[in-house]
MARTOR-407940 format. One record per residue (C-alpha): residue number from 0; residue in three letters; x, y, z. Coordinates in Angstrom, 2 decimals, padded with zeros to 5 digits. Layout:
@resi NUM	resn ala	u X	v Y	w Z
...
//
This chain:
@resi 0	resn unk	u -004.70	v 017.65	w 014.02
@resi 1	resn unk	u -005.18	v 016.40	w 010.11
@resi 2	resn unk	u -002.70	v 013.46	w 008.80
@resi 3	resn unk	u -001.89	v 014.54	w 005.82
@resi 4	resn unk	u 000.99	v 012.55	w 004.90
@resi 5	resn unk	u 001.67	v 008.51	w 005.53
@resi 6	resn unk	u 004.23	v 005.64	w 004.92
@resi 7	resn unk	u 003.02	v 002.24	w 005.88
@resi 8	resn unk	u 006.43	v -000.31	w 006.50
@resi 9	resn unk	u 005.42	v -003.37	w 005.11
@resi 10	resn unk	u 002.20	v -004.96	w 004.45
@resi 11	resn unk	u 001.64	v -007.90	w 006.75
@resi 12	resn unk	u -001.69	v -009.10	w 007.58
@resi 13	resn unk	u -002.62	v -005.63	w 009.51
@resi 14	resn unk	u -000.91	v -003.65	w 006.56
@resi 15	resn unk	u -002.97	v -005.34	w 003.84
@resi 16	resn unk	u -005.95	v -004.27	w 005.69
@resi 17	resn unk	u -005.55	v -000.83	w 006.73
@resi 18	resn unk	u -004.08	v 000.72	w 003.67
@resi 19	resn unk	u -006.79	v 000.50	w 001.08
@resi 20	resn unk	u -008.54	v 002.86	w 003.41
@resi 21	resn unk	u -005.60	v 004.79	w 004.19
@resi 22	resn unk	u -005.06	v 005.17	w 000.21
@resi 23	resn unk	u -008.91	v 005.88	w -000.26
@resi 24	resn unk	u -008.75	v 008.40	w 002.49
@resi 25	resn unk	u -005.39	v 010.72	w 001.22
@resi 26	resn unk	u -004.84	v 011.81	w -001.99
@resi 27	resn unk	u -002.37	v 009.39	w -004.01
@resi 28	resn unk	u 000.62	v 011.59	w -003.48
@resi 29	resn unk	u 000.50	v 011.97	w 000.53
@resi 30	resn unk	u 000.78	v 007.63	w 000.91
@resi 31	resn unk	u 004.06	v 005.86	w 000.70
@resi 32	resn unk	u 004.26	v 002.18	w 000.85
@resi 33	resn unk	u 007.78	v 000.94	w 002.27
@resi 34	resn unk	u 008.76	v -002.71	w 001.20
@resi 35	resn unk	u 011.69	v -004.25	w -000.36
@resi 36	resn unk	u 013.05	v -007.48	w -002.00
@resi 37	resn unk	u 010.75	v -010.13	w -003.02
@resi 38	resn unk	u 008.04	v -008.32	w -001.28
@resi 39	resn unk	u 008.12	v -005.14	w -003.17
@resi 40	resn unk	u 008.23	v -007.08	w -006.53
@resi 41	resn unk	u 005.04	v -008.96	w -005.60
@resi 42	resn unk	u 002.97	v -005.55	w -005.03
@resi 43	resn unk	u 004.42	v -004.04	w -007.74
@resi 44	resn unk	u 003.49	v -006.55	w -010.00
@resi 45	resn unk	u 000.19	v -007.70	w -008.44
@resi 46	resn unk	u -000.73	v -005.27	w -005.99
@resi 47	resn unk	u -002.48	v -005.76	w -002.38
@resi 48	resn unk	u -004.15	v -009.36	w -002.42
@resi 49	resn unk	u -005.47	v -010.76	w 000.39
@resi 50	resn unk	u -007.42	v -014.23	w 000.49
@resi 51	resn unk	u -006.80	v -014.31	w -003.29
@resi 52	resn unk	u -008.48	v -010.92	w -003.50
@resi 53	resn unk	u -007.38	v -007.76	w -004.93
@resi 54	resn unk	u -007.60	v -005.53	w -002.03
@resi 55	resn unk	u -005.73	v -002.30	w -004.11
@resi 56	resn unk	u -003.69	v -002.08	w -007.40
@resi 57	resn unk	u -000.32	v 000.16	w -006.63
@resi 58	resn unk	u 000.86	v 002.51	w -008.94
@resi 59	resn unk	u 004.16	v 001.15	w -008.15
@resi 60	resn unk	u 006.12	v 003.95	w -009.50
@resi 61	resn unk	u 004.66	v 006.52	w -006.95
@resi 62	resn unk	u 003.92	v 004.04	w -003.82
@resi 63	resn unk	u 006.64	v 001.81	w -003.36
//
């Protein structure tokens, strides 16, 4: 079986780590990241930051 296709709901503390390597692993178009409210304005605007590191800069328009 190949994944070829995956949406990650929310990015909590096991989020945040996986899905760099999810996003490195699948082409751009095949990831989908699922948040809303406050949440999805903070990783549109500042993308995946954990520890005050930038883990991964969304393209907001086509991930969230």
């Amino acid at each position: 079986m190949v994944i070829e296709k995956v949406s990650i709901i929310g990015l909590g503390a096991v989020g945040c780590t996986v899905a760099p390597y999810i996003i490195s692993y699948l082409p751009e178009k095949n990831v989908r990241i699922i948040a809303g409210g406050k949440r999805k304005e903070r990783l549109e605007q500042n993308g995946i930051i954990v520890n005050n590191t930038l883990i991964e800069k969304l393209n907001a328009t086509k991930k969230l």
